[in-house]
DSSP file (Angstrom, degrees, kcal/mol; ACC not computed):
  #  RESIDUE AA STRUCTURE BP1 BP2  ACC     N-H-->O    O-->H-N    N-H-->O    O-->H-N    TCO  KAPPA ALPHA  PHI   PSI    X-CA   Y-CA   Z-CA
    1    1 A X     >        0   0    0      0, 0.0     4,-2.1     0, 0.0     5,-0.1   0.000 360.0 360.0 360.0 -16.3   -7.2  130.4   42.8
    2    2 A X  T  4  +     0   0    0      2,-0.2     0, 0.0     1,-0.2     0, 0.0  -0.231 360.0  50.8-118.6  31.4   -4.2  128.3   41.6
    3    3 A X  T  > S+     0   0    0      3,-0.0     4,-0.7     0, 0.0    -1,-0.2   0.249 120.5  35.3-137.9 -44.9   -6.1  125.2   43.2
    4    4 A X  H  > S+     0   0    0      2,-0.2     4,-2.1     1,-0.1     5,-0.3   0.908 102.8  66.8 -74.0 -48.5   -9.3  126.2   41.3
    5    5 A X  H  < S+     0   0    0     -4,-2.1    -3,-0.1     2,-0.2    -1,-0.1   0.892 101.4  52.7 -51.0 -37.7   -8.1  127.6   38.0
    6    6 A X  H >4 S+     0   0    0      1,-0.2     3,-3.3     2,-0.2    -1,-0.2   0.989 112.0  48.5 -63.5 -70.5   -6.7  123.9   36.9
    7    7 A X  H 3< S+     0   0    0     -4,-0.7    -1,-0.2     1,-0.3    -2,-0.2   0.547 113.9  36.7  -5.8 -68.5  -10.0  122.4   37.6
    8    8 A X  T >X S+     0   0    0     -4,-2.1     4,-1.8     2,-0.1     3,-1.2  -0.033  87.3 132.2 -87.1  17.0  -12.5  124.6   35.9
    9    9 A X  B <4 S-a   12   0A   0     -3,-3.3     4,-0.1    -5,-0.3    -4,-0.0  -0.684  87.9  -7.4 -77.1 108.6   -9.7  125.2   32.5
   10   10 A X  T 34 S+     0   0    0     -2,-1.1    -1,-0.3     2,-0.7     3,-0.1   0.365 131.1  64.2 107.6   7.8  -11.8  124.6   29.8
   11   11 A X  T <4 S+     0   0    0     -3,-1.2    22,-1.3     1,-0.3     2,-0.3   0.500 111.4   0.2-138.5  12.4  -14.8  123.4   31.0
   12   12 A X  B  <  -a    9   0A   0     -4,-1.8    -2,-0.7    20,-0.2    -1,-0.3  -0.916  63.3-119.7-155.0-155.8  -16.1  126.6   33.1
   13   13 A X        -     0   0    0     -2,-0.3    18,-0.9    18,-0.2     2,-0.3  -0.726  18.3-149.7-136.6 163.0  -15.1  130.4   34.1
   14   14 A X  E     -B   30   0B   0     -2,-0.2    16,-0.3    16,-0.2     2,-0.3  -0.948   5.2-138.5-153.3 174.4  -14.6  132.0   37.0
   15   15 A X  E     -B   29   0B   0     14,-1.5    14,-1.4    -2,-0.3     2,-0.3  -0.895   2.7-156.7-138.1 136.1  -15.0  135.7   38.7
   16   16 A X  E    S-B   28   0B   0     -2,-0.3    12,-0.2    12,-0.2    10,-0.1  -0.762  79.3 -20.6 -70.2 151.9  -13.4  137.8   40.7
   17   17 A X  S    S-     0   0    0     10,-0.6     2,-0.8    -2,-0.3    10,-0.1   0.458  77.0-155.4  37.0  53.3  -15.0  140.2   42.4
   18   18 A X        -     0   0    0      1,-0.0    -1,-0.2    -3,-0.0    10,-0.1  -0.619   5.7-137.9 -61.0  75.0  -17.9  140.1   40.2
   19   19 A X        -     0   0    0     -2,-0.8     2,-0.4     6,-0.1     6,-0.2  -0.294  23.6-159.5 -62.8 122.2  -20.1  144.0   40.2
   20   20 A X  B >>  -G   24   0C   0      4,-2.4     3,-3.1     1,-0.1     4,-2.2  -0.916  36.3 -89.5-120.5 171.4  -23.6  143.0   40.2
   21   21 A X  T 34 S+     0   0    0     -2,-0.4    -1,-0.1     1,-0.4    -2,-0.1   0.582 126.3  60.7 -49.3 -21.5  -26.4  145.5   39.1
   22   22 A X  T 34 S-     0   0    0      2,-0.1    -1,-0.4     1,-0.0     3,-0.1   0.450 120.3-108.3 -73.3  -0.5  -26.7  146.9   42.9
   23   23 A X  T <4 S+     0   0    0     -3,-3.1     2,-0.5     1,-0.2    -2,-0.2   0.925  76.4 142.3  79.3  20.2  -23.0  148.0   42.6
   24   24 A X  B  <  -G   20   0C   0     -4,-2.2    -4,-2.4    -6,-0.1     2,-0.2  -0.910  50.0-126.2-115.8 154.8  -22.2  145.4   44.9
   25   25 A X        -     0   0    0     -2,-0.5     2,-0.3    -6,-0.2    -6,-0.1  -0.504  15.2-170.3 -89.2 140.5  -19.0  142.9   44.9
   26   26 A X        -     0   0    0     -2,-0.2    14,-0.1   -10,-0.1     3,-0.1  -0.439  15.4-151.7 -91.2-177.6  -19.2  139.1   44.9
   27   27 A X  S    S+     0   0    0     12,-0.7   -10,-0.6     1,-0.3     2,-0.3   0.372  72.0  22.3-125.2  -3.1  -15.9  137.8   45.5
   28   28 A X  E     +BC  16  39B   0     11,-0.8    11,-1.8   -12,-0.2     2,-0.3  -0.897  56.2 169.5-154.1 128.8  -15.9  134.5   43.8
   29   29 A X  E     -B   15   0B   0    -14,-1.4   -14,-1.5    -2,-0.3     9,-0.2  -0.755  10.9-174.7-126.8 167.4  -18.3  133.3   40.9
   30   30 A X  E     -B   14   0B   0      7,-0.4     7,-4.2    -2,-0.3   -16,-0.2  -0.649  11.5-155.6-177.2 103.2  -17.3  130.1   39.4
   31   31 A X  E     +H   36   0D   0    -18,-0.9     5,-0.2     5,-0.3   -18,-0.2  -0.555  30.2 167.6 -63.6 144.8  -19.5  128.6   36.0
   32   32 A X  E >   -H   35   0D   0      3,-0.5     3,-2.2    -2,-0.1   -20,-0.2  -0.697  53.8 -27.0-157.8 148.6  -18.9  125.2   36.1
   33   33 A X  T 3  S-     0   0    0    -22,-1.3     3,-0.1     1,-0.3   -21,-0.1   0.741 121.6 -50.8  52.2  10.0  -20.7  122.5   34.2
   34   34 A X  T 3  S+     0   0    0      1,-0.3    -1,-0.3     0, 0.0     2,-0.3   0.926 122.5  95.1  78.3  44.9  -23.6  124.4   33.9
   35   35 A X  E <   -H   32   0D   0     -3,-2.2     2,-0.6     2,-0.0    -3,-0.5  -0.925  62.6-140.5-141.1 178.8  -24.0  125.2   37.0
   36   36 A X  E     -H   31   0D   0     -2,-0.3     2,-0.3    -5,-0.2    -5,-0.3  -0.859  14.7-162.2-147.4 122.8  -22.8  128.5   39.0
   37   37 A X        -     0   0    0     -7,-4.2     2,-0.4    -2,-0.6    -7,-0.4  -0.676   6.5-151.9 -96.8 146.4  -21.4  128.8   42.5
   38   38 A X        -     0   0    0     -2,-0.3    32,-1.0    -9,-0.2     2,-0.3  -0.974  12.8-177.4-124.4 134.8  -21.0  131.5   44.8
   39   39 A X  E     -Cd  28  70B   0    -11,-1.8   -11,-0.8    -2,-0.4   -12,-0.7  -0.983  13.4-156.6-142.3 135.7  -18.3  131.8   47.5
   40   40 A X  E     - d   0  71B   0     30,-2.7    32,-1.8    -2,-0.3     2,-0.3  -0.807  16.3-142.4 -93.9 153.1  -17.8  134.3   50.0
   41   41 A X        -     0   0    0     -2,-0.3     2,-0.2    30,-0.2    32,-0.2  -0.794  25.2-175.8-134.8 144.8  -14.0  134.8   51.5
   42   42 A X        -     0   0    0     -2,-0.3    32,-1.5    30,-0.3     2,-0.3  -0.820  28.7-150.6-167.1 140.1  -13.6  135.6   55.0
   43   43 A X  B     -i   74   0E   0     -2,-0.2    32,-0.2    30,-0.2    -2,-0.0  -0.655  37.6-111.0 -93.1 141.4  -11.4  136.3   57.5
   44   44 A X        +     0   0    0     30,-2.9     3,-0.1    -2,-0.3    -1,-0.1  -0.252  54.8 146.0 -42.9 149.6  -12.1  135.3   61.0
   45   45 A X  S    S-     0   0    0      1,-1.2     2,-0.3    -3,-0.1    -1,-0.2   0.204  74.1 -49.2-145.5  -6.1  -12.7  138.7   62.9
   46   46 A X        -     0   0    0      1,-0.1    -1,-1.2     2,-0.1     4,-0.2  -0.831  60.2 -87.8 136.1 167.0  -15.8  137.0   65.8
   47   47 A X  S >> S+     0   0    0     -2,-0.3     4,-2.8     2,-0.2     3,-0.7   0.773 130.0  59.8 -83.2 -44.0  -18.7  134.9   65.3
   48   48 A X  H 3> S+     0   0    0      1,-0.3     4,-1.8     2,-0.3     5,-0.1   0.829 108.6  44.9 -69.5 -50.3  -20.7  138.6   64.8
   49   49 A X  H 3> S+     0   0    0      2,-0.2     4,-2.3     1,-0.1    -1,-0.3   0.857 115.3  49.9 -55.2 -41.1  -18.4  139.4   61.7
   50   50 A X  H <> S+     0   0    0     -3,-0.7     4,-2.4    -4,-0.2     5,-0.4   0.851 109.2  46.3 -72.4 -39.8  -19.1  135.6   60.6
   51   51 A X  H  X S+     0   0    0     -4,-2.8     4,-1.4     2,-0.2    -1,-0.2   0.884 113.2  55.3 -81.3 -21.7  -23.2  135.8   60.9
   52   52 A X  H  X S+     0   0    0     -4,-1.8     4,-1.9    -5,-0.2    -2,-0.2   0.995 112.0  47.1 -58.5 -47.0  -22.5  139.6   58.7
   53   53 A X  H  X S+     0   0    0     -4,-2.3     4,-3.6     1,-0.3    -2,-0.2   0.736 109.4  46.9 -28.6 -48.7  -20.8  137.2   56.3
   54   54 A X  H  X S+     0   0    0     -4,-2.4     4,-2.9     1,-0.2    -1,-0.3   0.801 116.7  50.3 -88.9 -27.0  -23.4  134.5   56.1
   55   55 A X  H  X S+     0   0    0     -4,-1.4     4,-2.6    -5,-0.4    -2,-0.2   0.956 103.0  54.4 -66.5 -34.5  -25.7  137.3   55.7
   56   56 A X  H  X S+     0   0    0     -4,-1.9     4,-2.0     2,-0.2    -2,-0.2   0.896 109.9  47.5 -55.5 -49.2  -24.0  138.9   53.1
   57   57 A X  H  X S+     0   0    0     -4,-3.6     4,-1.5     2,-0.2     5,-0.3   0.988 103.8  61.2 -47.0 -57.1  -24.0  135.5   51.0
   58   58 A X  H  X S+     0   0    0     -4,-2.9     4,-2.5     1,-0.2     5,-0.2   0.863 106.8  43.9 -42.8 -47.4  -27.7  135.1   51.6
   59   59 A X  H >X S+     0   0    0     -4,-2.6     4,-2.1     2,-0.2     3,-1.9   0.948 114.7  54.1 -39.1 -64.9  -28.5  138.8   49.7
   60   60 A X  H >X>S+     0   0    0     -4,-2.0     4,-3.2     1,-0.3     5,-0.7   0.797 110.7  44.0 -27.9 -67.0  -25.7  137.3   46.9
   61   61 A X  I 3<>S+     0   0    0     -4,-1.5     5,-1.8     1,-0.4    -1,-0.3   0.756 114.5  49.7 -49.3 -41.0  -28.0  133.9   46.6
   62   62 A X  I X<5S+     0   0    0     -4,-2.5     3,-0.7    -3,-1.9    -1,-0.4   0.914 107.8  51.7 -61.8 -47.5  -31.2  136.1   46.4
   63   63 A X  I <<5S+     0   0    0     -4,-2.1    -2,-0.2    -3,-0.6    -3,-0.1   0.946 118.3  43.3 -68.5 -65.3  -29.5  138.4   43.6
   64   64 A X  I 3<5S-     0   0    0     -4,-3.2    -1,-0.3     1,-0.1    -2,-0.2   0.399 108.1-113.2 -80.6  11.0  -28.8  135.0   41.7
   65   65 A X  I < <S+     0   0    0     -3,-0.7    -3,-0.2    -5,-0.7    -1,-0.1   0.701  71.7 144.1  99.9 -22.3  -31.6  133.1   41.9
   66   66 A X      < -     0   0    0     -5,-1.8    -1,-0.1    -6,-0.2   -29,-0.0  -0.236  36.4-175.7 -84.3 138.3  -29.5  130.5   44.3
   67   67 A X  S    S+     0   0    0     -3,-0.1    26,-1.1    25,-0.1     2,-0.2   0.263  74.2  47.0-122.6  28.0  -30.3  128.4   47.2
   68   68 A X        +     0   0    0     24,-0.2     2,-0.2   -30,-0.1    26,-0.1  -0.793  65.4 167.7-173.1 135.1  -27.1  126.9   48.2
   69   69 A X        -     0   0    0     -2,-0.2     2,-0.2   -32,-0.1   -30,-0.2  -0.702  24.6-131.5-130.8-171.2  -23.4  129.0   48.6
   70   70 A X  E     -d   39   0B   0    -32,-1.0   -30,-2.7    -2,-0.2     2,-0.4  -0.896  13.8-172.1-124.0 143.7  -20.2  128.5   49.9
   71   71 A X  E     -de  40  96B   0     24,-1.7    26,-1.9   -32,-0.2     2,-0.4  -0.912  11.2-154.1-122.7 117.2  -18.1  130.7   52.2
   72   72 A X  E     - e   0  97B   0    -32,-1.8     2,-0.4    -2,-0.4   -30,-0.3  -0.666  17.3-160.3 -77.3 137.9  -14.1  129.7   53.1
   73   73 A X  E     - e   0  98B   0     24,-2.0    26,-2.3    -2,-0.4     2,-0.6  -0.903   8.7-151.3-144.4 115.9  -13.4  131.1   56.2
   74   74 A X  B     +i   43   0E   0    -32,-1.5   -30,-2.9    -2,-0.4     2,-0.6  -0.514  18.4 178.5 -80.3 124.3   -9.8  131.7   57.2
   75   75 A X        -     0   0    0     -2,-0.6     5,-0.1   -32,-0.2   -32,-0.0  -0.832  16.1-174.8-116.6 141.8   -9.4  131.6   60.7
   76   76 A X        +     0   0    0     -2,-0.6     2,-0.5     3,-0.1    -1,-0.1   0.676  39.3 126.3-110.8   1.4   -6.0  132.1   62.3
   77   77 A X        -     0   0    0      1,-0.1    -2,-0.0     2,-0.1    -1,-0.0  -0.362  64.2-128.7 -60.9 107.8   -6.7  131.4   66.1
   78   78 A X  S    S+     0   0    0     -2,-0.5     2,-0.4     1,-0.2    -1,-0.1   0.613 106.0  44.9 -34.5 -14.1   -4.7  128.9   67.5
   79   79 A X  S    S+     0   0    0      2,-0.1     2,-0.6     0, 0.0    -1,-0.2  -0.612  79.9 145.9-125.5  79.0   -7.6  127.0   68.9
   80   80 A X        -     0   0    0     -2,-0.4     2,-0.5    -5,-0.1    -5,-0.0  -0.914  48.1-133.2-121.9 117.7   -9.8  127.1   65.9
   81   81 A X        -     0   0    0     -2,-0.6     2,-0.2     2,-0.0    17,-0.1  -0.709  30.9-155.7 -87.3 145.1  -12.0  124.2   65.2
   82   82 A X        +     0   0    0     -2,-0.5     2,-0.2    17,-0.1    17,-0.1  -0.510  36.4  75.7 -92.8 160.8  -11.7  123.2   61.3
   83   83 A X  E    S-F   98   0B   0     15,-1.6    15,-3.0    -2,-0.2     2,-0.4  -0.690  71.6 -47.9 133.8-173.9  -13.8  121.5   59.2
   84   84 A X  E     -F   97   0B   0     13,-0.2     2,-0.4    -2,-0.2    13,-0.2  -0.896  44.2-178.1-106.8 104.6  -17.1  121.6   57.0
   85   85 A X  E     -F   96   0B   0     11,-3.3    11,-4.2    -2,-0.4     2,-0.5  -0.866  18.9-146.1-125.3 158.2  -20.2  122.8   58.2
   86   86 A X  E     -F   95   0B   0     -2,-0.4     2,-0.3     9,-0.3     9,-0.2  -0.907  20.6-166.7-112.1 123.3  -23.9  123.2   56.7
   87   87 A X        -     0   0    0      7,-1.9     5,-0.0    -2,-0.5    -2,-0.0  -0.785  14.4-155.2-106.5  97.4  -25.9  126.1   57.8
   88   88 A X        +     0   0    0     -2,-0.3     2,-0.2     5,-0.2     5,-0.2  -0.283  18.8 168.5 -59.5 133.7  -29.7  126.8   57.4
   89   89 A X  B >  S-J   92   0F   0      3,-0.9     3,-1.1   -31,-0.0     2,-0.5  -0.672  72.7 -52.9-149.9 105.2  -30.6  130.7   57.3
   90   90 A X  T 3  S-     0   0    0     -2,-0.2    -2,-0.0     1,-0.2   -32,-0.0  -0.507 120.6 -17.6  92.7-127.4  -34.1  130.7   56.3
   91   91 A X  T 3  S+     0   0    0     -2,-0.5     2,-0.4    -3,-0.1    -1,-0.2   0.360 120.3  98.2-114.0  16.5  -34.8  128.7   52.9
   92   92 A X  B <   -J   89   0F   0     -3,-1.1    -3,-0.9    -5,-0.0     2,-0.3  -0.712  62.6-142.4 -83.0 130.2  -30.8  128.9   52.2
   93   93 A X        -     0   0    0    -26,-1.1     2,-0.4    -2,-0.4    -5,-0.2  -0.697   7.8-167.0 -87.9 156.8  -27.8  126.6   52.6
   94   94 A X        -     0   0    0     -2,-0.3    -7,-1.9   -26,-0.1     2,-0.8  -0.998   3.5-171.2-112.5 132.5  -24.5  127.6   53.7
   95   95 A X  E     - F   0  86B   0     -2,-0.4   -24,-1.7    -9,-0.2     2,-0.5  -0.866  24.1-175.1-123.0 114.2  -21.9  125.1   53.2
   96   96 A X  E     -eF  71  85B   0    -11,-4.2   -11,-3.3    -2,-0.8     2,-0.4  -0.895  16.3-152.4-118.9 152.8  -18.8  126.8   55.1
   97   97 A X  E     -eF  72  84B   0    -26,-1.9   -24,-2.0    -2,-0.5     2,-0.2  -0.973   1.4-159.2-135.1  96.3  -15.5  125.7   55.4
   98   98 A X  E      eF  73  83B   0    -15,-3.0   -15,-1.6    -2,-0.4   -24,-0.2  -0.537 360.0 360.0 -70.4 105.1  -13.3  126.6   58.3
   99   99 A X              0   0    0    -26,-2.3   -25,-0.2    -2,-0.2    -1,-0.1   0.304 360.0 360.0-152.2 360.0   -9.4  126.3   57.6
């Protein structure tokens, strides 16, 4: 957040943990420009914890309308490939980010 907040001051908003009308938590909303992003946080746990994850976003993207997130995903495994990956699930993007 203290990489983001400078960024969007004064020309969007951003969310924590966001309740939407199911009673369910986002964890990052971010107005920006007139546009609105959704990010999922995650910690490595498995690839099977990672595909709940990307599932979880997809519901998010349905709630909002959205066809494109993001999810950061921390991983702490000494052999952990980094980087930026695109994922298709369905008519949805995932753009995840490995660090």
């Amino acid at each position: 957040m203290l990489y983001l907040k400078p960024i969007i001051n004064g020309t969007g908003n951003y969310y924590l943990e966001a309740q939407t009308r199911d009673e369910r938590r986002t964890d990052v909303i971010v107005d920006y420009h007139g546009e609105q992003f959704i990010i999922e946080l995650k910690i490595w746990h498995g690839s099977e914890y990672n595909e709940r994850g990307e599932k979880q976003l997809t519901d998010y993207l349905d709630y909002f309308h959205k066809d494109k997130g993001y999810m950061l995903s921390f991983n702490f495994n000494k052999n952990k490939k980094i980087g930026i990956n695109e994922i298709r699930i369905g008519n949805k993007t995932i753009v995840e980010a490995v660090v």
